[in-house]
DRENDO-1510 file (C-alpha; in Angstrom, 1 decimal, always signed):
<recs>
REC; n; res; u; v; w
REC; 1; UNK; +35.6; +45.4; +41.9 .
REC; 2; UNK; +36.1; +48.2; +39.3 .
REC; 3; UNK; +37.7; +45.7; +36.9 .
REC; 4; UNK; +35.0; +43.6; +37.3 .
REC; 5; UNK; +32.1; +46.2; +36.4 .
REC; 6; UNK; +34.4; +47.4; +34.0 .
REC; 7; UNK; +34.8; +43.4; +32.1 .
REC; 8; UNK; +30.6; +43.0; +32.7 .
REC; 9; UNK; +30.4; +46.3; +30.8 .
REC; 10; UNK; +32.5; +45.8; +27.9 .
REC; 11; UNK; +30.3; +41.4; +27.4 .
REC; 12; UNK; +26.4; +43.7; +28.1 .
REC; 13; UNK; +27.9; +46.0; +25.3 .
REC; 14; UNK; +29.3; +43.2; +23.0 .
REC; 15; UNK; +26.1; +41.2; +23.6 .
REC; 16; UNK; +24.0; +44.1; +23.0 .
REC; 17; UNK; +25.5; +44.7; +19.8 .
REC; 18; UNK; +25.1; +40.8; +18.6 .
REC; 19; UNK; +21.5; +41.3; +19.5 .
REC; 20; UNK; +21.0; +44.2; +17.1 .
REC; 21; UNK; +22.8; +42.5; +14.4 .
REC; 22; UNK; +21.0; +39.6; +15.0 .
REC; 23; UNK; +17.6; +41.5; +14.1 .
REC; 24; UNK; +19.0; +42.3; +10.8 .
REC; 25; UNK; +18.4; +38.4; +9.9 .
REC; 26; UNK; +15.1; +37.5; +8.2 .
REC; 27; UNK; +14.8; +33.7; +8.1 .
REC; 28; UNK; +11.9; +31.9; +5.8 .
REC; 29; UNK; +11.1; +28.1; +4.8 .
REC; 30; UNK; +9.3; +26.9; +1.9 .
REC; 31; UNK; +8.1; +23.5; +0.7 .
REC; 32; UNK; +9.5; +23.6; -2.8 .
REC; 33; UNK; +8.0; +20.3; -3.7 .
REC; 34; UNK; +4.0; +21.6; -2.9 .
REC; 35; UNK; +5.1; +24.9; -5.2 .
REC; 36; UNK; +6.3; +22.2; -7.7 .
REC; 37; UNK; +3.2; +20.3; -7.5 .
REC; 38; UNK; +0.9; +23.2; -7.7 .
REC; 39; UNK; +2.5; +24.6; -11.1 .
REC; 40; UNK; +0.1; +24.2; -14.0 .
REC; 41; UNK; +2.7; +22.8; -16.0 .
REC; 42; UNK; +2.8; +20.1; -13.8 .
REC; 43; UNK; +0.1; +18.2; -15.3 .
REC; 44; UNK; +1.1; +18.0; -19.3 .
REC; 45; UNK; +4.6; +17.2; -17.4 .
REC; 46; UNK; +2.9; +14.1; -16.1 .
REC; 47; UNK; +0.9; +13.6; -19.0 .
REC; 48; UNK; +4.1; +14.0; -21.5 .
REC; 49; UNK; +6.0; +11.4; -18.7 .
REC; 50; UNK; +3.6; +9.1; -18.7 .
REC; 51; UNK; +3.6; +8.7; -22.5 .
REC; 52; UNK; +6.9; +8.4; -22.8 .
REC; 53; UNK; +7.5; +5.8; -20.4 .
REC; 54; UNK; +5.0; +4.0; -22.0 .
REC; 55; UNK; +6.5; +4.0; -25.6 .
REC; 56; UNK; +9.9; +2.6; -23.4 .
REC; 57; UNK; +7.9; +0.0; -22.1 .
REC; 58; UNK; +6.2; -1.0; -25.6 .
REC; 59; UNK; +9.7; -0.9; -27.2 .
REC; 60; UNK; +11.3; -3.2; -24.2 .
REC; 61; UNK; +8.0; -5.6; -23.9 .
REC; 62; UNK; +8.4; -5.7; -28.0 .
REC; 63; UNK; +12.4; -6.5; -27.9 .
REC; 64; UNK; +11.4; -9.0; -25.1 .
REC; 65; UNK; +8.9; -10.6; -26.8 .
REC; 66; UNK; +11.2; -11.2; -29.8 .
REC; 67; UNK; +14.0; -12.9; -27.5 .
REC; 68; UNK; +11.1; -15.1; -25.9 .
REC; 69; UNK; +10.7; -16.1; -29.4 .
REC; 70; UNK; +13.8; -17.0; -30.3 .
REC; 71; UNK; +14.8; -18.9; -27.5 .
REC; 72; UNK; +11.3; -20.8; -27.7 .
REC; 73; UNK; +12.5; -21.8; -31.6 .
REC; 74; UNK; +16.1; -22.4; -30.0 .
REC; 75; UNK; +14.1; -25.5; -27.8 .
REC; 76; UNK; +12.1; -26.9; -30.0 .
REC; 77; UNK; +14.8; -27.4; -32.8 .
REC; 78; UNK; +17.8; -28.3; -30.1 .
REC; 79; UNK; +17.5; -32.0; -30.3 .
REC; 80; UNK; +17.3; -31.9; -33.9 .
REC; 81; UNK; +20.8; -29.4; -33.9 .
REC; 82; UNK; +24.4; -30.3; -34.3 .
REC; 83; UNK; +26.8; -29.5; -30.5 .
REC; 84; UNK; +28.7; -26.7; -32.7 .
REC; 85; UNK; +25.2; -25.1; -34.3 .
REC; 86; UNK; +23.7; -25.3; -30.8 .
REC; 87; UNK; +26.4; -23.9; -28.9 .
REC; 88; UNK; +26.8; -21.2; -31.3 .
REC; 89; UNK; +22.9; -20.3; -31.2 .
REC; 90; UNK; +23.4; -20.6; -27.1 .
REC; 91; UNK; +26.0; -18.1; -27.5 .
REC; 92; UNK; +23.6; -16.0; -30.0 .
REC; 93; UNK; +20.6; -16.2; -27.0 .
REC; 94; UNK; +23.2; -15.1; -24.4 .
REC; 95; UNK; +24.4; -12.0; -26.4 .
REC; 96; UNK; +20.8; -11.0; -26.9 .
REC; 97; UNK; +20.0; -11.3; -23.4 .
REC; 98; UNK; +22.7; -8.8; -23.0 .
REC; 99; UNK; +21.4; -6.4; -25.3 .
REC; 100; UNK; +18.0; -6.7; -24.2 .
REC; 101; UNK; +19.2; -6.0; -20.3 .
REC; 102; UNK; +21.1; -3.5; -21.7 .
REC; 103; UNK; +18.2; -1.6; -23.6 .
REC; 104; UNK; +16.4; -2.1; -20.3 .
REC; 105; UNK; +19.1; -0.1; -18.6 .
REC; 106; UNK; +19.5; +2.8; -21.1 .
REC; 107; UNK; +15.7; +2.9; -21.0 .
REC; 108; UNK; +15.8; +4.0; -17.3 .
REC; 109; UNK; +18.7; +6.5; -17.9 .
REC; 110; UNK; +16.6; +8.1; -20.7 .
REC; 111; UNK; +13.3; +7.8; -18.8 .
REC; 112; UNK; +15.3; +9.8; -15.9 .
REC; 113; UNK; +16.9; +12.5; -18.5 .
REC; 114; UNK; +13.5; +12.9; -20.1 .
REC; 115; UNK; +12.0; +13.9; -16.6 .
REC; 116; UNK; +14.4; +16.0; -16.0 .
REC; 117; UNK; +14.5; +18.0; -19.3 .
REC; 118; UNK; +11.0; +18.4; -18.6 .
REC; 119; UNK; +11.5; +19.9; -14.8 .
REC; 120; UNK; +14.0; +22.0; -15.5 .
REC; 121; UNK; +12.1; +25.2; -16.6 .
REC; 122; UNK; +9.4; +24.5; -13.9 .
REC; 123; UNK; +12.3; +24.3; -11.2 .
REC; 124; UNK; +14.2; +27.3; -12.7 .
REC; 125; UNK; +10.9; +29.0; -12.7 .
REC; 126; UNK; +10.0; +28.0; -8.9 .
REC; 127; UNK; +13.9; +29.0; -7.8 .
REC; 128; UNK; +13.1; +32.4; -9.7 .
REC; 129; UNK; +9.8; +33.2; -8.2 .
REC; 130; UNK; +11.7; +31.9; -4.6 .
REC; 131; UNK; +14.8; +34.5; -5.0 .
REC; 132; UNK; +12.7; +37.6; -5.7 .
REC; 133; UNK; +9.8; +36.9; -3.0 .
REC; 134; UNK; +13.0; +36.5; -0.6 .
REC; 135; UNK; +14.5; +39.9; -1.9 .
REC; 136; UNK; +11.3; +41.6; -2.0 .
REC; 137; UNK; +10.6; +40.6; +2.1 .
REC; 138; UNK; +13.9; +41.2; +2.9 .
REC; 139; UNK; +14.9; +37.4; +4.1 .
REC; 140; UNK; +18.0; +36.9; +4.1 .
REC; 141; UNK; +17.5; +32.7; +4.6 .
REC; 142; UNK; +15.3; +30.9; +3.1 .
REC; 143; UNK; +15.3; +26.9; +3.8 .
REC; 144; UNK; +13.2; +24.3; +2.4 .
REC; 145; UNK; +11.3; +22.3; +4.6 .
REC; 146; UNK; +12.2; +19.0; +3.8 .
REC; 147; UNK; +15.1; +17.1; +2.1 .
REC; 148; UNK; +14.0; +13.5; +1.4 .
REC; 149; UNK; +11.9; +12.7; +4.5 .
REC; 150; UNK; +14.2; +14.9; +6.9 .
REC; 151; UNK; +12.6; +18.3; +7.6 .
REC; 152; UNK; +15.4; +21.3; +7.9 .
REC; 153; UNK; +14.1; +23.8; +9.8 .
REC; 154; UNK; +16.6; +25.7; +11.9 .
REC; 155; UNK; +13.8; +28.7; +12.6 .
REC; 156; UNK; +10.9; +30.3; +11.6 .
REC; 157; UNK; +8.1; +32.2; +12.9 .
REC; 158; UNK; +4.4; +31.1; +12.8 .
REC; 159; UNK; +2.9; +33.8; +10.8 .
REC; 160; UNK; +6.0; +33.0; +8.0 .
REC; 161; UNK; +3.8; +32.5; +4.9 .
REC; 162; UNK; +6.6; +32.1; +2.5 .
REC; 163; UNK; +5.6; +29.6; +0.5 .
REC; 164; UNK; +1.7; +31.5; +0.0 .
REC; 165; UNK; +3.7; +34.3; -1.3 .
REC; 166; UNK; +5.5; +32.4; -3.8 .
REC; 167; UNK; +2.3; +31.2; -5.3 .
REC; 168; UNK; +0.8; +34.4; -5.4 .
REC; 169; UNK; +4.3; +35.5; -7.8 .
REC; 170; UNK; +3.7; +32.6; -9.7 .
REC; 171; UNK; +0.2; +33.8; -10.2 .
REC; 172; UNK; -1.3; +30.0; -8.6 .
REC; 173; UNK; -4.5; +30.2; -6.0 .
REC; 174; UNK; -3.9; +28.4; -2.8 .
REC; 175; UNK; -6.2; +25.8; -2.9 .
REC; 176; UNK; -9.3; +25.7; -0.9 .
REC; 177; UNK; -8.3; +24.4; +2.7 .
REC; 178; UNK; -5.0; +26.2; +2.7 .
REC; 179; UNK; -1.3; +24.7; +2.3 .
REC; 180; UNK; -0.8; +21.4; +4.5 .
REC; 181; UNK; +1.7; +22.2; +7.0 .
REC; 182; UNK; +0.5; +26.1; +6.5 .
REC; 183; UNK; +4.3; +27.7; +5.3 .
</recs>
């Protein structure tokens, strides 16, 4: 009987002590991609995007249109061509379908670099402002509320208002209605 007071002791005083560590963790969520859309420099990001893709889609609808060209003039003088003039225009057409699909792919690469030379400062900016609220409140987690379409939230408390006190570092009013989903 004494040993087993004695083992119930020694787990109340171990659990006891997990509990008071425990307290020492300060556990926040943020939605990093509403901070993101809220920054200022958000819109002349868009703006600078937008403009951008649309000079890669002028040069792509340009190379395209001269290909079109080309293989139109390539029909209309094929009956009129000799087999070895005709196959070697054929092969001509085919490399220059190659280059255009190829200009269409390094479009999209540089579309996707351009975006994100652009995000960078804003996300280093938002990551910043995110570290020093978390130092300043103590937290010692901070998760974001969503990856893709899956939310990770492993705690928080209702009144957490993380992602309000990040905004009010990076010197942005909440807009009128509050946050959606209130972090």
């Amino acid at each position: 009987m004494m040993k087993a007071k004695f083992i119930l002791s020694a787990i109340a005083i171990f659990c006891v002590g997990f509990v008071a560590q425990a307290q020492d963790i300060k556990i926040g969520y943020t939605n990093v991609e509403l901070i993101m859309d809220l920054m200022p420099e958000m819109e002349q990001i868009g703006a600078d995007i937008q403009d951008y893709q649309q000079q890669l889609q002028v040069n792509i609808q340009t190379k395209g249109e001269s290909f079109q060209r080309q293989v139109q003039a390539y029909q209309q003088a094929a009956a009129t061509m000799t087999e070895d003039a005709r196959a070697a225009k054929e092969n001509e057409l085919r490399k220059l379908q190659e280059e255009l699909q190829k200009f269409e792919q390094d479009a999209q690469v540089s579309y996707q670099r351009k975006l994100q030379q652009l995000l960078e400062p804003v996300q280093t900016k938002v990551f910043n402002a995110i570290n020093a609220v978390a130092a300043e409140n103590n937290y010692t987690h901070i998760f974001s509320d969503s990856a893709g379409n899956s939310p990770i939230l492993l705690y928080t408390r209702d009144d957490d208002k993380f992602t309000e006190l990040v905004l009010k570092k990076l010197g942005i009013e909440i807009p009128e209605g509050g946050l959606s989903g209130d972090q």
